[in-house]
C-alpha positions in Angstrom: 48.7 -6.2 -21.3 48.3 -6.8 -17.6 46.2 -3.9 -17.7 44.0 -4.8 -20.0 43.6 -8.3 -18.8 42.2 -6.8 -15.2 40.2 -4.7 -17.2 38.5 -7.1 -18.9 38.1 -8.8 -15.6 36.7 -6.3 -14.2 34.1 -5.9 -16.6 33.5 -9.9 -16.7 32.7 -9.6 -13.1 30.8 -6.1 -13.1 28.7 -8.5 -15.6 28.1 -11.6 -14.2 25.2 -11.7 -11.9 23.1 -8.7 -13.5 19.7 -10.0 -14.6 19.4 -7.7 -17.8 15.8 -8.8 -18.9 13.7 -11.8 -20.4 15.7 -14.5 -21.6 15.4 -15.7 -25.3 13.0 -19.2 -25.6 12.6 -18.7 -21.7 8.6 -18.8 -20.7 7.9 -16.8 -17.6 4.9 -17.2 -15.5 4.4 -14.4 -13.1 1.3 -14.8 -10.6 -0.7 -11.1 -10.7 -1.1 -10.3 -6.8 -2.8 -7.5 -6.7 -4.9 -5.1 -9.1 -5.8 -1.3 -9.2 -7.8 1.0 -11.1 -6.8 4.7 -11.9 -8.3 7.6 -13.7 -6.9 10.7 -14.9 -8.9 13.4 -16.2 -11.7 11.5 -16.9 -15.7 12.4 -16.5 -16.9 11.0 -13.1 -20.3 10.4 -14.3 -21.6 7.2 -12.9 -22.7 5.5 -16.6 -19.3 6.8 -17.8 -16.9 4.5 -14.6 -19.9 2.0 -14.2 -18.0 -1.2 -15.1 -14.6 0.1 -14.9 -13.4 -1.9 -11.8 -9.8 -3.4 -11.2 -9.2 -6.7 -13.2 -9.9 -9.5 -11.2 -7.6 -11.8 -9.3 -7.7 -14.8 -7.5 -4.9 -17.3 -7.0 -4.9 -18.4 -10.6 -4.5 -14.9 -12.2 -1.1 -15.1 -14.4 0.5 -13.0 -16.7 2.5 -15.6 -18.8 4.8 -15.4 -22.1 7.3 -16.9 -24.4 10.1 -14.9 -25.6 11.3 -15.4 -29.2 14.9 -17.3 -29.8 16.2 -13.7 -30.8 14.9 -11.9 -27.6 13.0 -9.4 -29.1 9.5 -10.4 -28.9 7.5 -12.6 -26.0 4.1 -14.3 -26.8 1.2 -14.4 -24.5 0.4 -17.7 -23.4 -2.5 -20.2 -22.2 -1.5 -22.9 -20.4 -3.3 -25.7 -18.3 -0.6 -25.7 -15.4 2.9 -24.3 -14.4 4.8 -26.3 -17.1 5.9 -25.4 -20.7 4.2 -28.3 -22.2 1.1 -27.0 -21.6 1.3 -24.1 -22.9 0.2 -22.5 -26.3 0.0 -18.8 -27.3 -3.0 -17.4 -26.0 -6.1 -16.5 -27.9 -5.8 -12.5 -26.8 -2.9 -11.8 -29.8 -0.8 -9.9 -27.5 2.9 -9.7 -28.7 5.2 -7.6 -26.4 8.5 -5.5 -27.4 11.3 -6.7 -25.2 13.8 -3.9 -24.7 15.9 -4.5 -21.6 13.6 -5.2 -18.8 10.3 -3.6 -20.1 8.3 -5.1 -22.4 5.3 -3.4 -24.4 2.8 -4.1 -26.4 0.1 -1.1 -28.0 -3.1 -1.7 -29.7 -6.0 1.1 -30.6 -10.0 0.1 -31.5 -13.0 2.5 -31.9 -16.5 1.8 -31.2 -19.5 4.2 -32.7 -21.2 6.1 -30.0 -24.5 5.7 -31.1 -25.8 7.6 -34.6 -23.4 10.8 -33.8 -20.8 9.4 -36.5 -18.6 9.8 -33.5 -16.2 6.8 -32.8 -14.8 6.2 -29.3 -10.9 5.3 -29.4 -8.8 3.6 -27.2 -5.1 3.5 -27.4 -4.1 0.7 -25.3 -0.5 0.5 -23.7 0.7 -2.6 -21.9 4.0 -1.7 -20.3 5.7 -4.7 -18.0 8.8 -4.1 -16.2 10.5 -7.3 -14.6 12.1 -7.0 -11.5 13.6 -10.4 -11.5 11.0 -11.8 -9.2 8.6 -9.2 -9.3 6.6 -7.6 -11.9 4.5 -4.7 -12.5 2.3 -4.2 -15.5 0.6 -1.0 -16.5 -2.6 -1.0 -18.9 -2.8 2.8 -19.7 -6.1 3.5 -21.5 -6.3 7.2 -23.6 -9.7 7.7 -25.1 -10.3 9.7 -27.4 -13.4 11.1 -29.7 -12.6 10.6 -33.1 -14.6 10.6 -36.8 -17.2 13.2 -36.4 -16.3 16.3 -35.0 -19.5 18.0 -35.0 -20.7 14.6 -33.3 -17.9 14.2 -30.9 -18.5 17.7 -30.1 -22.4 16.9 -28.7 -20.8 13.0 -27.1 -18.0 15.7 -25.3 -20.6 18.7 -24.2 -23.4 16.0 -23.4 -20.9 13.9 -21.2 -19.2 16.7 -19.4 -22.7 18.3 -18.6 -23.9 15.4 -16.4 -20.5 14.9 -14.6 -20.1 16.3 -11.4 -15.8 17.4 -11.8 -17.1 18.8 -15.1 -15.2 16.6 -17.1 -15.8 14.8 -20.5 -13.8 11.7 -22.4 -11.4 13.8 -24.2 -7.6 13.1 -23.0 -9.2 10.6 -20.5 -6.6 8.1 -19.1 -7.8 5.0 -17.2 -4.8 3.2 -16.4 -4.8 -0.9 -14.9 -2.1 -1.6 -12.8 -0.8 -5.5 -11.8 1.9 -6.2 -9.8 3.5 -9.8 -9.4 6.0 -12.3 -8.7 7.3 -14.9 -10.8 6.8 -18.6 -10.3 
């Protein structure tokens, strides 16, 4: 019995004081201080990156959310200051996976390229790992040429030919990354 009792105590204390992730009903506001831009096998053509810069910051860039009373989910939110009150969920419909300390969220859309019949997808991940007082969020981009093949095949040969590392959209990454600390 004693054992067991110092066992348990043990475990109570190995416990106490590990953050394991987002609280349930807890908002978190986390103030994004700086922002990157990577690419992966990915055309270097200059029409292909033109536009594709790191996501802007300033001093009022935040990544905030609400997580659902069960834990499970967290809600993007727009608010007018640091305080709950003010807060609603945000316009952009993105609703994160909390598992642990990481929380995801993964969303695809196509847009025609031209009249091929080719379609353009983009399988967005968002992947945010709390730190306790620091974050980091990853926006992974894959594209992919989808719809048309004979199409896609011109978009991939037509886009490969006028970048200089030889390189078209196919299996392309672009990936965002944010890093932050919570307020």
């Amino acid at each position: 019995m004693t054992s067991r009792r110092a066992l348990i105590g043990l475990l109570l204390l190995l416990a106490c004081g590990q953050y394991a992730g987002p609280q349930p009903n807890a908002t978190y506001f986390w103030q994004v201080k700086t922002s990157t831009v990577e690419f992966g096998a990915c055309s270097d053509a200059t029409d292909f990156r033109m536009g594709i810069d790191p996501l802007p910051v300033s001093d009022n860039t935040f990544v905030i959310y609400k997580v659902s009373a069960d834990g499970k989910k967290a809600v993007s939110q727009s608010c007018t200051r640091l305080d709950t009150s003010t807060c609603a969920d945000s316009d952009g419909g993105v609703v994160f996976d909390v598992a642990g300390r990481e929380l995801t969220f993964v969303e695809s859309s196509k847009t025609p390229v031209g009249t091929t019949g080719c379609s353009l997808q983009q399988t967005q991940t968002w992947t945010l790992t709390d730190a306790t007082r620091a974050m980091t969020l990853d926006i992974a981009n894959v594209l992919t040429l989808v719809d048309s093949q004979p199409g896609c095949d011109q978009v991939e040969k037509d886009l490969k030919a006028r970048s200089p590392n030889g390189l078209g959209v196919e299996g392309c990454v672009i990936t965002s990354k944010l890093t932050g600390e919570l307020k």
